[in-house]
C-alpha positions as protocol buffer text, in pm:
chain_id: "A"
residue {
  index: 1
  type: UNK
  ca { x: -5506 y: -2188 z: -13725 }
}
residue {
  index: 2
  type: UNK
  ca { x: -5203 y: -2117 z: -13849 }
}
residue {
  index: 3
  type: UNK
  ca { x: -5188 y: -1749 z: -13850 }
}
residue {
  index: 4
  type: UNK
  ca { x: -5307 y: -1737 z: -13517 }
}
residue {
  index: 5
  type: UNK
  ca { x: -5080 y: -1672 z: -13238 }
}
residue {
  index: 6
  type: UNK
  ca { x: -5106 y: -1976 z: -12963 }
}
residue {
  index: 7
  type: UNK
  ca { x: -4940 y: -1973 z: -12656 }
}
residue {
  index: 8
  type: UNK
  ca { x: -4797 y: -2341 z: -12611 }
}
residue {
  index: 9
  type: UNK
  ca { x: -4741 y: -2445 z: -12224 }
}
residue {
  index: 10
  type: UNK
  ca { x: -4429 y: -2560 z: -12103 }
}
residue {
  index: 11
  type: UNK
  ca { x: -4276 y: -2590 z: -11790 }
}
residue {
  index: 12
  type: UNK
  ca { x: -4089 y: -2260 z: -11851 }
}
residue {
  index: 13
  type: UNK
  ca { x: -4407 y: -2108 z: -11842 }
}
residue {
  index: 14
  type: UNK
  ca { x: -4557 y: -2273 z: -11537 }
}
residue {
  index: 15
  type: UNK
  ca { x: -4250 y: -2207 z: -11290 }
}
residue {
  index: 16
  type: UNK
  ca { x: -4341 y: -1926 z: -11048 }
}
residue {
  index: 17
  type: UNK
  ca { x: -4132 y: -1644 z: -11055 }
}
residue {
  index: 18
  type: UNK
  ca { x: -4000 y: -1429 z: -10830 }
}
residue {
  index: 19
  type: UNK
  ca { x: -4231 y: -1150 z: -10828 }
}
residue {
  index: 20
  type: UNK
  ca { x: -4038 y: -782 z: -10787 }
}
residue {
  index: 21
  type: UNK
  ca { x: -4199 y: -536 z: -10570 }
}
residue {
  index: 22
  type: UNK
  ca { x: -4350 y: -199 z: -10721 }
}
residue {
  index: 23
  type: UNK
  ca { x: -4112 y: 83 z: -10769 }
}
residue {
  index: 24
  type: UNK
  ca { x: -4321 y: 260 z: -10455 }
}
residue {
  index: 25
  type: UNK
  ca { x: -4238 y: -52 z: -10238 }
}
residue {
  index: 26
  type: UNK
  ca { x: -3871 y: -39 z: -10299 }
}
residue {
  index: 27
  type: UNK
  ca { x: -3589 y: 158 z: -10098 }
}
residue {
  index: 28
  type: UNK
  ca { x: -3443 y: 456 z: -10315 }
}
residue {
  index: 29
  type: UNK
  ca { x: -3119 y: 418 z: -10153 }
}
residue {
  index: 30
  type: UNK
  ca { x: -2912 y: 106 z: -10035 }
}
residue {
  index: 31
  type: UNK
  ca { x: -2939 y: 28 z: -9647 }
}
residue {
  index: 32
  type: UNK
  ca { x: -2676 y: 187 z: -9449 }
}
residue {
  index: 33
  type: UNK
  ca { x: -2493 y: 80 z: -9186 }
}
residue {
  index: 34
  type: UNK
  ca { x: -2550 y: 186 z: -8811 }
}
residue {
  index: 35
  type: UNK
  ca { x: -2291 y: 415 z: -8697 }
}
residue {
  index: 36
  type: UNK
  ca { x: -2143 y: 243 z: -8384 }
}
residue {
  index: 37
  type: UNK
  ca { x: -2257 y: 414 z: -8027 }
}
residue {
  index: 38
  type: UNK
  ca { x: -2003 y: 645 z: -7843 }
}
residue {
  index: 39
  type: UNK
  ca { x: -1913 y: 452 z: -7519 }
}
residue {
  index: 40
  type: UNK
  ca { x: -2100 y: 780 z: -7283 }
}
residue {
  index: 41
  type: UNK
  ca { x: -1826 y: 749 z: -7078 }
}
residue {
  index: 42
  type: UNK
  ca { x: -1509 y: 821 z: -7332 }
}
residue {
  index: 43
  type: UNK
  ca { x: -1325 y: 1091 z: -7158 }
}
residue {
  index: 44
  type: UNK
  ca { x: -1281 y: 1226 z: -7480 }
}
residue {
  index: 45
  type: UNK
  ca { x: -1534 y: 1195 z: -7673 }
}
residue {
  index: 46
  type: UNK
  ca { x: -1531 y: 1499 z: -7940 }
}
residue {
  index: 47
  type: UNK
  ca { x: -1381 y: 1358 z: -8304 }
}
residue {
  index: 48
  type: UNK
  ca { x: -1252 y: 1725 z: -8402 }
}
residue {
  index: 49
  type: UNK
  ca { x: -1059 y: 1826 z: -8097 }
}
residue {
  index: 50
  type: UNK
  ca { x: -744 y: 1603 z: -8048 }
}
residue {
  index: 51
  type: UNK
  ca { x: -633 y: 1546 z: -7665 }
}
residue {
  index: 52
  type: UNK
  ca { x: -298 y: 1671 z: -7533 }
}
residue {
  index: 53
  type: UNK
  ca { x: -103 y: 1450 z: -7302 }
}
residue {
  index: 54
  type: UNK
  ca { x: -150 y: 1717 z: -7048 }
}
residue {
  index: 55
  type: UNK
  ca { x: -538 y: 1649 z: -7031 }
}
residue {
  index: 56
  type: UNK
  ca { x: -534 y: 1337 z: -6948 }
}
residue {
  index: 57
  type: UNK
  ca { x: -482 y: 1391 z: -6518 }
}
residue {
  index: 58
  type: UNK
  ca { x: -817 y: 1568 z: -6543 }
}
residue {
  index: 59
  type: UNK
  ca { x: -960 y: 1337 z: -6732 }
}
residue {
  index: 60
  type: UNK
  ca { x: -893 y: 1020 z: -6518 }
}
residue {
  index: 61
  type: UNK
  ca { x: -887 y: 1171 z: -6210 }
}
residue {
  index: 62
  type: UNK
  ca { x: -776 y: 905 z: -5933 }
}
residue {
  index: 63
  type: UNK
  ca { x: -691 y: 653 z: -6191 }
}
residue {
  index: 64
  type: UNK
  ca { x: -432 y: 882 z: -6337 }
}
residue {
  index: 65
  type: UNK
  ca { x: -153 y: 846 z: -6077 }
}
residue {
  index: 66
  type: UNK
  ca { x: -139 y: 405 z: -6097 }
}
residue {
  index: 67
  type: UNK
  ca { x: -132 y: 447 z: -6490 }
}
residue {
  index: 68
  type: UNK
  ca { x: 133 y: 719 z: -6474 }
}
residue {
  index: 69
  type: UNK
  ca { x: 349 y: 500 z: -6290 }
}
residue {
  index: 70
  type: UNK
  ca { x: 343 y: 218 z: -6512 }
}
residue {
  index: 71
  type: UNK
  ca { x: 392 y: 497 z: -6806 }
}
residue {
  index: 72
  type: UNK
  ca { x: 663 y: 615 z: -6639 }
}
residue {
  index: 73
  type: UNK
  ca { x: 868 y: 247 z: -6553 }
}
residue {
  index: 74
  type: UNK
  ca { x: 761 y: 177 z: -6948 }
}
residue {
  index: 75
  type: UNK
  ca { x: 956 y: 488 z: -7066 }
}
residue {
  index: 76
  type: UNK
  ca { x: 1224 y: 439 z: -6875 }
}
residue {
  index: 77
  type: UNK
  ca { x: 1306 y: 131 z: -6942 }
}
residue {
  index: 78
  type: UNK
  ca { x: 1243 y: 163 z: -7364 }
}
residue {
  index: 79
  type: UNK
  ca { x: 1287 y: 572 z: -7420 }
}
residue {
  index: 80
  type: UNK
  ca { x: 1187 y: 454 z: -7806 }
}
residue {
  index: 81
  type: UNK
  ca { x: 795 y: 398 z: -7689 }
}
residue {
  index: 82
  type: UNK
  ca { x: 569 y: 603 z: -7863 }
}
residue {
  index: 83
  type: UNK
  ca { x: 193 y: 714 z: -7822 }
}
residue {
  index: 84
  type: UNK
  ca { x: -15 y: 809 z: -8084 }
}
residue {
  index: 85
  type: UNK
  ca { x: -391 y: 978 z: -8063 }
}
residue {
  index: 86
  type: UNK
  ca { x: -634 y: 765 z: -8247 }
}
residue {
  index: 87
  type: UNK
  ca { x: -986 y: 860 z: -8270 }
}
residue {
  index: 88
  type: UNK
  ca { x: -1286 y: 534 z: -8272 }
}
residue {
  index: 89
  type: UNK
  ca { x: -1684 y: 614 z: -8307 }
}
residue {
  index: 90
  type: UNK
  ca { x: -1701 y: 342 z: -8012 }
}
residue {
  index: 91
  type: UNK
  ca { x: -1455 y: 485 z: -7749 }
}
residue {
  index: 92
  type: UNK
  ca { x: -1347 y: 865 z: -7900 }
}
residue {
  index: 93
  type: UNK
  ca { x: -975 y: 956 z: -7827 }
}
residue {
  index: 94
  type: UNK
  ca { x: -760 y: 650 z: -7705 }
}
residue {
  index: 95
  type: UNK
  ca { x: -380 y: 572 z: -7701 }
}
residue {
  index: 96
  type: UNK
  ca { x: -171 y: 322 z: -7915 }
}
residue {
  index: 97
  type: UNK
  ca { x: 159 y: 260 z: -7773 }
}
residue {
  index: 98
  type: UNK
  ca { x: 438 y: 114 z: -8000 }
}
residue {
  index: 99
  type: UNK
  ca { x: 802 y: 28 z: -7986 }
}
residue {
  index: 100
  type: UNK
  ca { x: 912 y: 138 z: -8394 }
}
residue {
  index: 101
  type: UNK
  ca { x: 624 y: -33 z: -8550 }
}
residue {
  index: 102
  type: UNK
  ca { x: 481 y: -262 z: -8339 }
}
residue {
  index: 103
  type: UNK
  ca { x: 239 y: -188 z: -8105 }
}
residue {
  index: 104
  type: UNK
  ca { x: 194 y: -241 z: -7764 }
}
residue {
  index: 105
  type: UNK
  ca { x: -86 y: -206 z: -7591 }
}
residue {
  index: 106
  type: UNK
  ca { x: -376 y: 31 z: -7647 }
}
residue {
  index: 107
  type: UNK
  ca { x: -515 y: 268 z: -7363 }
}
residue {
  index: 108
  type: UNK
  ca { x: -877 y: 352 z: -7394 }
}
residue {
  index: 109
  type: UNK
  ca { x: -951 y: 624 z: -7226 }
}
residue {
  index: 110
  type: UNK
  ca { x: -1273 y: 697 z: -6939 }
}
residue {
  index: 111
  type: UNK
  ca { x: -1378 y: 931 z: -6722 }
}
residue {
  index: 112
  type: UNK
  ca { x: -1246 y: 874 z: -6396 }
}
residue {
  index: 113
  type: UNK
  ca { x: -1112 y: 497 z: -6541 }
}
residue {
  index: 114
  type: UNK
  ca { x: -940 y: 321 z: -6850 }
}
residue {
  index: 115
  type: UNK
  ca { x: -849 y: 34 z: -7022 }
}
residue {
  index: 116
  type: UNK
  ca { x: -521 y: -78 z: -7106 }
}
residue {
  index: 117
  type: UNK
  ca { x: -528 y: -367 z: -7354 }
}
residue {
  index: 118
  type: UNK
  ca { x: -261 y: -624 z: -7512 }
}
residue {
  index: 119
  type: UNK
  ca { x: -204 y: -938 z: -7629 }
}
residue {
  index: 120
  type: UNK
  ca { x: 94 y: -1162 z: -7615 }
}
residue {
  index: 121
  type: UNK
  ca { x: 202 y: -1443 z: -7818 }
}
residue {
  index: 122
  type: UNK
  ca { x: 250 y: -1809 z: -7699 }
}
residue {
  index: 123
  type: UNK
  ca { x: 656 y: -1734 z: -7642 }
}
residue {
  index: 124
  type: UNK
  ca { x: 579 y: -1444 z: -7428 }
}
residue {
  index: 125
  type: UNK
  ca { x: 293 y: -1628 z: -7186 }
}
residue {
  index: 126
  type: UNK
  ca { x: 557 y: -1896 z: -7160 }
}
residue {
  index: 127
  type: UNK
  ca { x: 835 y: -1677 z: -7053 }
}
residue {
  index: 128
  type: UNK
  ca { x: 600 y: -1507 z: -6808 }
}
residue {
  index: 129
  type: UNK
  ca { x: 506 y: -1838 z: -6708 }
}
residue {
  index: 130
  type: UNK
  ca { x: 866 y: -1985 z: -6586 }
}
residue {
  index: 131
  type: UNK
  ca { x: 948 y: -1651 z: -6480 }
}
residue {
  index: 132
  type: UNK
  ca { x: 877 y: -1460 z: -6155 }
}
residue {
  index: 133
  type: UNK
  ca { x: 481 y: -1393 z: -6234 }
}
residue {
  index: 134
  type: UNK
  ca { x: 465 y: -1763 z: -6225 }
}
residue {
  index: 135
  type: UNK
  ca { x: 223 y: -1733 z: -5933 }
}
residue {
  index: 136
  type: UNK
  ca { x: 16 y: -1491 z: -6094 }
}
residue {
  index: 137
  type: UNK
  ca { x: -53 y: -1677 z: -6469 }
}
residue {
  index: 138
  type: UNK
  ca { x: -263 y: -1904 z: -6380 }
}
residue {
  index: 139
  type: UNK
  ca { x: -591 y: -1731 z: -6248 }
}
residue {
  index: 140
  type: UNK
  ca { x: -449 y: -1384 z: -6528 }
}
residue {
  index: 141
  type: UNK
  ca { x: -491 y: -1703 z: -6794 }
}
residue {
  index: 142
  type: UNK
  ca { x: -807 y: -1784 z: -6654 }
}
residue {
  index: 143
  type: UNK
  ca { x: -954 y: -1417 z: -6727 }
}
residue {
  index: 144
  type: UNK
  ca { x: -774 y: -1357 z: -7039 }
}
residue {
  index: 145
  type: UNK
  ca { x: -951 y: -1400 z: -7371 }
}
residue {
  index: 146
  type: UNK
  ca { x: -789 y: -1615 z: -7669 }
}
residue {
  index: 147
  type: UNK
  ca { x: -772 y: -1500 z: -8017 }
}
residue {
  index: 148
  type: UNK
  ca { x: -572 y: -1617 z: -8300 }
}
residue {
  index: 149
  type: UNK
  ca { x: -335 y: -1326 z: -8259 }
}
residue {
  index: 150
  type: UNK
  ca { x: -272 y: -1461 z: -7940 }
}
residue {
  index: 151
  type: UNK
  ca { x: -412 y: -1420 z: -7584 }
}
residue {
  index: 152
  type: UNK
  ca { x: -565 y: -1031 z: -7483 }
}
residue {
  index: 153
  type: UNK
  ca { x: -551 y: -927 z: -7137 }
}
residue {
  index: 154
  type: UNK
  ca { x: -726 y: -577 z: -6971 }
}
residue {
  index: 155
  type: UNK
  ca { x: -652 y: -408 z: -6709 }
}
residue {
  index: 156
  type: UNK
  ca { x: -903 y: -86 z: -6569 }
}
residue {
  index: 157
  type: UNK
  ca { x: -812 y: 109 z: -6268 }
}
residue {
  index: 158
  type: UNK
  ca { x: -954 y: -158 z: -6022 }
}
residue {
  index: 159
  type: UNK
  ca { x: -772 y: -457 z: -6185 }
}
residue {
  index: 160
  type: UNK
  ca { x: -406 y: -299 z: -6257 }
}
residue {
  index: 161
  type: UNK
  ca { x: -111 y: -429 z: -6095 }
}
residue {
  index: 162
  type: UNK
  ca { x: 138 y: -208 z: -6198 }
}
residue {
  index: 163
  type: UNK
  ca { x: 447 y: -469 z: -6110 }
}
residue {
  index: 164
  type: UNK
  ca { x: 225 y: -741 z: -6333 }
}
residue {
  index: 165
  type: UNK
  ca { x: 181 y: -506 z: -6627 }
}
residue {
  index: 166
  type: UNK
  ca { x: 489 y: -420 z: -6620 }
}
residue {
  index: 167
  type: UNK
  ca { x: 606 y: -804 z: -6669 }
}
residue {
  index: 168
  type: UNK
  ca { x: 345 y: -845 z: -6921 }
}
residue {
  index: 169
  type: UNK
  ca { x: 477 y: -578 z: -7154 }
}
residue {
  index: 170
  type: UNK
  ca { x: 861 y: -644 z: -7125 }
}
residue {
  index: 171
  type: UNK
  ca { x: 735 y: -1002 z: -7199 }
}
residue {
  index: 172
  type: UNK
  ca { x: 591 y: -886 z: -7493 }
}
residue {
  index: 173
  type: UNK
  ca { x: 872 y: -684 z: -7602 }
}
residue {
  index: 174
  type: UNK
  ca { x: 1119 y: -945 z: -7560 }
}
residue {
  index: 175
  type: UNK
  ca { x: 887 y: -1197 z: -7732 }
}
């Protein structure tokens, strides 16, 4: 039997392997991602027409005027703040405020509402702390999320106390 071709077992040959589907089973492209969902309440929510400043009163109605004011104290006290238009699948058209290259706070954008968003750094909650929002930090600690970046607080039109976000942001700026 030597010209005959045996097949000799071995455990190579009696491990089970992984059996590939059939070419019709298989995906002929790779999975994709899902695109994120547009929040249905972005006030603007169309990616190819950039917002002006002047849309934004009609598109926060009542929550406008409280926002402008602590715009307003913001800019005068630090002309160099800038806003810039940045578009996100999630929330369309929002605002990213920065002082040269550091930003901030961001200010995502609703109808009728928004959400103005920052974090601060362990230097800055301690300032704010000894200083005279010491009342305040506890129960805004409380609410505030932690990160590794540091701690994020929000404030919507309900929520905003202009006199507190206003200590919050010079904190961060001087922190």
């Amino acid at each position: 039997m030597r010209g005959c071709a045996t097949r000799r077992l071995s455990v190579s040959n009696l491990v089970a392997r992984p059996r590939t589907p059939p070419a019709s089973q298989t995906l002929p492209y790779p999975a994709m991602k899902k695109r994120p969902n547009l929040d249905p309440d972005a006030a603007f929510p169309d990616e190819k027409r950039r917002p002006a400043d002047s849309d934004l009163p009609g598109a926060l109605g009542g929550a406008h005027a409280p926002l402008q004011g602590v715009l307003d104290r913001l800019r005068a006290g630090h002309p160099a703040v800038t806003a810039e238009w940045k578009y996100s699948p999630r929330s369309g058209w929002h605002l990213i405020y920065s002082l040269k290259q550091r930003r901030l706070f961001y200010l995502v954008l609703q109808r009728g509402n928004f959400r103005l968003s920052l974090i601060l750094g362990g230097k800055a909650i301690a300032a704010l702390q000894a200083g005279p929002c010491a009342r305040k930090m506890p129960a805004l600690l409380k609410a505030a999320q932690r990160y590794p970046e540091g701690t994020a607080f929000s404030f919507n039109r309900e929520t905003l106390d202009a006199d507190l976000a206003i200590a919050l942001l010079e904190a961060k700026i001087a922190h």
